[in-house]
C-alpha positions, -999 to 999 in steps of 0.1 A, spaced: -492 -829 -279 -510 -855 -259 -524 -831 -235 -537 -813 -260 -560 -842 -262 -574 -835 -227 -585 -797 -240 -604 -811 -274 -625 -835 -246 -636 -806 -232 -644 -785 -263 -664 -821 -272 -682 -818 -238 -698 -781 -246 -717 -790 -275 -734 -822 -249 -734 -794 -218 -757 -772 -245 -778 -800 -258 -789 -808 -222 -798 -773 -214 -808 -758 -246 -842 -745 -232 -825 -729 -202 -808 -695 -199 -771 -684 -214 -764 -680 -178 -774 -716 -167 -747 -726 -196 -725 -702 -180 -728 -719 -147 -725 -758 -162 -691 -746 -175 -673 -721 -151 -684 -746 -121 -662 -775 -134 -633 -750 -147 -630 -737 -113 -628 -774 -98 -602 -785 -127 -581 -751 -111 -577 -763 -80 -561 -799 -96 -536 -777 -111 -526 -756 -84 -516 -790 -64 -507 -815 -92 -485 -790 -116 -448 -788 -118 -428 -759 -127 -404 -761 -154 -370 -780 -141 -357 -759 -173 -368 -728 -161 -360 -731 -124 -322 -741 -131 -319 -707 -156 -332 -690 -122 -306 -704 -103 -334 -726 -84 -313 -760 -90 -325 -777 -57 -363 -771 -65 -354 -782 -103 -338 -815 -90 -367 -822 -69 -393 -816 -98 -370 -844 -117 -374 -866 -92 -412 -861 -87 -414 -872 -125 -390 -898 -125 -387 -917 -96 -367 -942 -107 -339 -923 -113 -331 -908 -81 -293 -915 -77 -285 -905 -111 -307 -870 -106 -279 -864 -73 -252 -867 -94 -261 -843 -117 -271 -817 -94 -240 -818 -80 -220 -805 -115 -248 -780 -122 -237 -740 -118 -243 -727 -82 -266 -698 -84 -241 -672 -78 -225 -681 -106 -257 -678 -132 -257 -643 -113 -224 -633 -124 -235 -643 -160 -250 -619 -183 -284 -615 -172 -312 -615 -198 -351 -599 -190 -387 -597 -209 -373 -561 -219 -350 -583 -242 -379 -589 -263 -382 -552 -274 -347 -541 -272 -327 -568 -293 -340 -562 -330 -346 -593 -340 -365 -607 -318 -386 -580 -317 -391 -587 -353 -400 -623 -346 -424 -617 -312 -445 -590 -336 -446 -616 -371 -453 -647 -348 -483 -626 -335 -494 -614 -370 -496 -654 -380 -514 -662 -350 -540 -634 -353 -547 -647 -382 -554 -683 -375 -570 -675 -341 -595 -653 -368 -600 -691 -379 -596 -711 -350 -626 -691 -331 -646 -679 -364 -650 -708 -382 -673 -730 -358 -690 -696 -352 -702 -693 -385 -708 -725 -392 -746 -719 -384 -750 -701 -424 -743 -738 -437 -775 -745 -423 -766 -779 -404 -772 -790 -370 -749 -767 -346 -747 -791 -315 -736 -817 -341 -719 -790 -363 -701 -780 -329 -693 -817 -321 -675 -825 -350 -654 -796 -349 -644 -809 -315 -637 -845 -331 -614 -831 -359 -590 -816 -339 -582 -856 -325 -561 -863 -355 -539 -829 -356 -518 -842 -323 -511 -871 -345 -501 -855 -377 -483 -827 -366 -455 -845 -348 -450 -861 -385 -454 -827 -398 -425 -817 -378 -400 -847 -386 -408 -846 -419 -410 -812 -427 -392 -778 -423 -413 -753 -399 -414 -725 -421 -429 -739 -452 -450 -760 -430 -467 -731 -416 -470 -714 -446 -483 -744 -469 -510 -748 -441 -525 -714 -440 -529 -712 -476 -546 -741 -475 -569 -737 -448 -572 -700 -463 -585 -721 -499 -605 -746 -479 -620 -713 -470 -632 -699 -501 -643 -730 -511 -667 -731 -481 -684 -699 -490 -683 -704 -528 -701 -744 -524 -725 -725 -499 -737 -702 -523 -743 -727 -549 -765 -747 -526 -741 -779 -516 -748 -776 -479 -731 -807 -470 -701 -805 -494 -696 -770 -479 -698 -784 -442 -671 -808 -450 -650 -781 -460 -653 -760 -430 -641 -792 -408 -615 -799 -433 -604 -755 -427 -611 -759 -391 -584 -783 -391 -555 -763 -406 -561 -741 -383 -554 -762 -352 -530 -775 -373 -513 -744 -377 -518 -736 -337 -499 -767 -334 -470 -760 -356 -465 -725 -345 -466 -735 -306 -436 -760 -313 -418 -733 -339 -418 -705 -314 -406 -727 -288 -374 -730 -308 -371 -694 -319 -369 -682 -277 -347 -688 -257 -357 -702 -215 -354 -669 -203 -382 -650 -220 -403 -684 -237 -430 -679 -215 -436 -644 -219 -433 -651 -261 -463 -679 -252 -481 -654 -238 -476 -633 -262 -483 -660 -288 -519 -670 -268 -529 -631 -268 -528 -629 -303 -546 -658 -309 -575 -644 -284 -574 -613 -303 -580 -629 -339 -609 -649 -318 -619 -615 -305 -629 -600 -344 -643 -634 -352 -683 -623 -345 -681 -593 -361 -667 -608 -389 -692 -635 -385 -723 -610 -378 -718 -603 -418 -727 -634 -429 -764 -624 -418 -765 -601 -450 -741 -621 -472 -744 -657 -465 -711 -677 -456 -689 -646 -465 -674 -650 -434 -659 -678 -445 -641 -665 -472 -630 -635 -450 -614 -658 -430 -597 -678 -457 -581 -651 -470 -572 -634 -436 -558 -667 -430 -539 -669 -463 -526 -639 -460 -507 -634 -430 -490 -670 -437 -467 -652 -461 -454 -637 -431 -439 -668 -418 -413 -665 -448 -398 -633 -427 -394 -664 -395 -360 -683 -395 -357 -722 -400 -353 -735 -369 -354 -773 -373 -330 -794 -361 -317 -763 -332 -316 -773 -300 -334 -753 -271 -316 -723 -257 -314 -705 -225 -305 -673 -228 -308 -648 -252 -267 -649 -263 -266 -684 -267 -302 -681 -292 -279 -652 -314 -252 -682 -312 -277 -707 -326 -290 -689 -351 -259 -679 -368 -248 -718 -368 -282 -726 -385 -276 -694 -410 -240 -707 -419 -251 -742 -421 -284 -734 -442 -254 -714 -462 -228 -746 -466 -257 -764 -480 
């Protein structure tokens, strides 16, 4: 979650970057933000590591023992003697392979790619919508825009609790219905004329959303296994984009209806939770590799969820 932290900085930083130049062009704006994006690429290209996870499920176990010992230094010997009693590549060959196609073949997680994209379409509608109709509350938007930013600090910190305390799946769902109230709220408080109440509301929705960004990042993680996790993040990301996509012309209503949008979004949001009841439980699983070992898994959780 910490470098998470990093990414709220820089949606901070927007609201100061269009404060500065709020007589100048959308282009200009444009410019002040692609110019250091492009810089803060090349950093990445150099500085980051590819998964020592995913390179040893490759077969890549020298390039995953040298990642190891580029993060820790300090334990160089004992990195050698592990990478001595991992699988030679030829042997992961001889394994049953697994392949993005996996996704779409085996049924369920099919089931789980298409309902983890439902949820996130629905907080991305949220995530993305929220701070852009926050201008029918009548307040300040580089300050509005600002303390959007700000609110998102505490959700690194929470969550982590949310998710030792907590089972995912209720988690989730408990979230999105109450960001999806928080919501109506908004909209209702709008119309009766408490502007400041309502604005306190929005940050307080805003932040179930990222909330439930945060959960759902960590609960797909443990619903894939190695193999295909990054394509199921991708997927994950895309649908979150997408909800952002709708967001202003779901937000272009509020022009004839004040703050609608708002409640639009709440119950959007509310909605699709319910669909994280169709998800399995997956706290307390350890991390898979390949798609036969996740089926393994999730039958130990299901006959231990059972024995309970």
């Amino acid at each position: 979650m910490v470098p998470f932290t990093l990414f709220v900085l820089g949606f901070m930083s927007l609201s100061g970057i269009a404060f500065l130049v709020r007589h100048a062009s959308w282009r200009f704006i444009y410019h002040c933000t692609s110019v250091p994006a492009a810089i803060h690429s090349v950093f990445i290209y150099f500085f980051a590591l590819e998964s020592p996870r995913w390179l040893h499920v490759q077969g890549n176990n020298k390039e995953a023992i040298e990642v190891l010992k580029r993060i820790s230094p300090g334990k160089r010997g004992y990195l050698e003697k592990v990478s001595s009693r991992l699988p030679s590549k030829e042997t992961l060959e001889q394994s049953p392979s697994s392949s993005i196609m996996d996704l779409f073949i085996r049924r369920w997680a099919f089931r789980r790619i298409i309902v983890i994209m439902i949820i996130m379409f629905g907080l991305g509608m949220m995530y993305y919508g929220v701070p852009l109709a926050v201008r029918d509350i009548k307040v300040n938007i580089y300050l509005s825009e600002a303390l959007n930013a700000m609110v998102e600090l505490p959700t690194f910190v929470i969550t982590p609790i949310l998710l030792e305390k907590f089972n995912r799946r209720s988690s989730v769902l408990v979230n999105c219905l109450v960001g999806g109230a928080l919501g109506v709220f908004c909209f209702v408080l709008t119309t009766l004329g408490r502007t400041n109440i309502a604005f306190v509301f929005e940050l307080c929705s805003f932040f179930c959303a990222r909330i439930g960004f945060n959960l759902m990042a960590v609960y797909m993680i443990e619903m894939f296994p190695t193999c295909v996790r990054n394509f199921a993040t991708t997927m994950l990301r895309q649908a979150l984009v997408i909800g952002g996509a709708c967001c202003p012309i779901i937000a272009s209503v509020g022009r004839n209806v004040p703050s609608i949008s708002f409640a639009v979004f709440g119950f959007v949001v509310s909605g699709l939770g319910f669909f994280a009841l169709l998800l399995p439980e997956t706290k307390g699983a350890g991390l898979c590799d390949t798609m036969d070992e996740q089926e393994q898994s999730d039958q130990a959780m299901k006959s231990s969820h059972v024995s309970c």
